[in-house]
N, C-alpha and C positions, 0 to 999 in steps of 0.2 A: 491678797488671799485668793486662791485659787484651789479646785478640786476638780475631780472627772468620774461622768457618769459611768456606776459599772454594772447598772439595771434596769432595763424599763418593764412596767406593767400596767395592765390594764384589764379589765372584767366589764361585761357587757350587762350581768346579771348581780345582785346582791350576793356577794361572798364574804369570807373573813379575807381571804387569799385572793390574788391576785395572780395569774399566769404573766410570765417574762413573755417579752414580745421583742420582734427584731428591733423597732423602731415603734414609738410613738408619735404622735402630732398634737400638737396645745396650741387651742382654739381660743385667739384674745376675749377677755370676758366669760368664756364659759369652764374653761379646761380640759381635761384630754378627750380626744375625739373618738364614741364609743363608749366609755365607761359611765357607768352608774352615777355618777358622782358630778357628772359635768353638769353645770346649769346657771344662771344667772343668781335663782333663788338657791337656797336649801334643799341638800337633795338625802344627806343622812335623815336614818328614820328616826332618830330620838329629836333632831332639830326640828322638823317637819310636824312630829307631834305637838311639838311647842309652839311653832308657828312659821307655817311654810312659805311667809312672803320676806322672811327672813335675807340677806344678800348672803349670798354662798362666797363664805371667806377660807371653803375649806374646797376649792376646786383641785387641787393639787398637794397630793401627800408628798412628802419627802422623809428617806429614814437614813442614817450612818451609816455604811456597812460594817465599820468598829465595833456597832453595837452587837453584831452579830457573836463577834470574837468574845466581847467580854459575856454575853450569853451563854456562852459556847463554852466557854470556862469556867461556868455555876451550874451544867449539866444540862440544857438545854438546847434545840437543833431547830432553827432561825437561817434560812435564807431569804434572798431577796424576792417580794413579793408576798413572803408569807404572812405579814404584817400589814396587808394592803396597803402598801407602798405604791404612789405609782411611779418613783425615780428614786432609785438608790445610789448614795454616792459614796466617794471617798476622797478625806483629805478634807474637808471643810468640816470645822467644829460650827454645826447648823444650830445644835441650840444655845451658843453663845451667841448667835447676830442677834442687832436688833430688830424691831417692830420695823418695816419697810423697808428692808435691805430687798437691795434689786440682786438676782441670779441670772445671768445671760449664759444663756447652752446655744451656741449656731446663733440663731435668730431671733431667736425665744428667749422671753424675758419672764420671769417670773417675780413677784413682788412677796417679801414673807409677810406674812399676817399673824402667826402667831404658831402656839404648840399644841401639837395635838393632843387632847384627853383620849385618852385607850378607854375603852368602856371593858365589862365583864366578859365579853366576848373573846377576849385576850384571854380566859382562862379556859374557857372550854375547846381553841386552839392546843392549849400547852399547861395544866394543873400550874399555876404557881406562878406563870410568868408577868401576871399582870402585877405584885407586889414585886418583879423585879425591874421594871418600865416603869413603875410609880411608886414613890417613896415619901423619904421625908428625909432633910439634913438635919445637921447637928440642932439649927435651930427650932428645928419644927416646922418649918416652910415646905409645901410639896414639892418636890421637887417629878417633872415628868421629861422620861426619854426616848419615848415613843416617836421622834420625827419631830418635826415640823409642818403646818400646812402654807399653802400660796393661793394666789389669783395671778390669774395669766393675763400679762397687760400686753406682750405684741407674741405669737401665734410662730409655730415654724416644726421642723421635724424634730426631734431627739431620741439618740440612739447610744446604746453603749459605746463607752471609749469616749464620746463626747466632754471637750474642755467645758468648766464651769468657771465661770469669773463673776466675782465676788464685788459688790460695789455700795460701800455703805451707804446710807443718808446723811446727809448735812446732821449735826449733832442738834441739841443734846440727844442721845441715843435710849430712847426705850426699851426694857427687857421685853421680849415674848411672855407673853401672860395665855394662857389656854382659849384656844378658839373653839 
């Protein structure tokens, strides 16, 4: 399995949104270099509330950009980064991996950690999009499609156009459960 990056972003200050950038850099252990978000610990403000010595399993967003389209077809206008994405891609179904699937972009390894919870702030972005990012299926399980999040295990450049290869864990395979 394989996909390619067709977005980078980063924000230096708390945003909902994130600005595209030529090129990003992921920093092993911390995550992208520059943004808000990088740290050893916890650096979202509701996790930090809760307890800021927490391990930062949310160093690196990742979102579909499929997701955009099927958006995009329930009357909503989502590009890349407005989701505070820091790497949007295409062609990898992200939130089928499992719990610790490794991402190699260039150099850069990314290890998945789990799905991102969208908080309310998704609504005051865009009235209505956060019941379209988080739901429920047939059975009543929540279902969320917000991205995925990472921890950076080895550091290097990534830039759109960028190959992503895909490399699962040795099984039995964990689902992503919300970080």
């Amino acid at each position: 399995m394989s996909g390619t990056v067709t977005a980078v972003s980063s924000n230096a200050e708390y945003s909902f949104t994130k600005p595209n950038r030529e090129s990003i850099t992921l920093l092993a252990g911390l995550g992208v270099e520059g943004d808000v978000h990088a740290g050893v610990t916890v650096k979202h403000r509701s996790r930090v509330a809760q307890d800021p010595t927490q391990p930062n399993l949310r160093q690196v967003h990742l979102i579909h950009e499929e997701l955009f389209a099927e958006l995009g077809a329930e009357g909503f206008e989502v590009v890349a980064g407005d989701l505070g994405e820091n790497i949007t891609t295409r062609g990898i179904d992200l939130l089928g991996l499992p719990t610790g699937t490794l991402l190699r972009i260039g150099d850069a390894v990314l290890e998945v950690t789990g799905l991102r919870n969208p908080c309310l702030q998704i609504d005051h972005f865009q009235d209505g999009l956060l019941k379209r990012v988080v739901g429920r299926d047939e059975a009543g399980n929540v279902v969320r499609r917000a991205g995925i999040m990472s921890v950076v295990r080895a550091g290097g450049a990534v830039r759109p156009g960028d190959a992503i290869a895909v490399e699962l864990p040795s099984g039995p395979h964990r689902p992503l459960e919300r970080v």
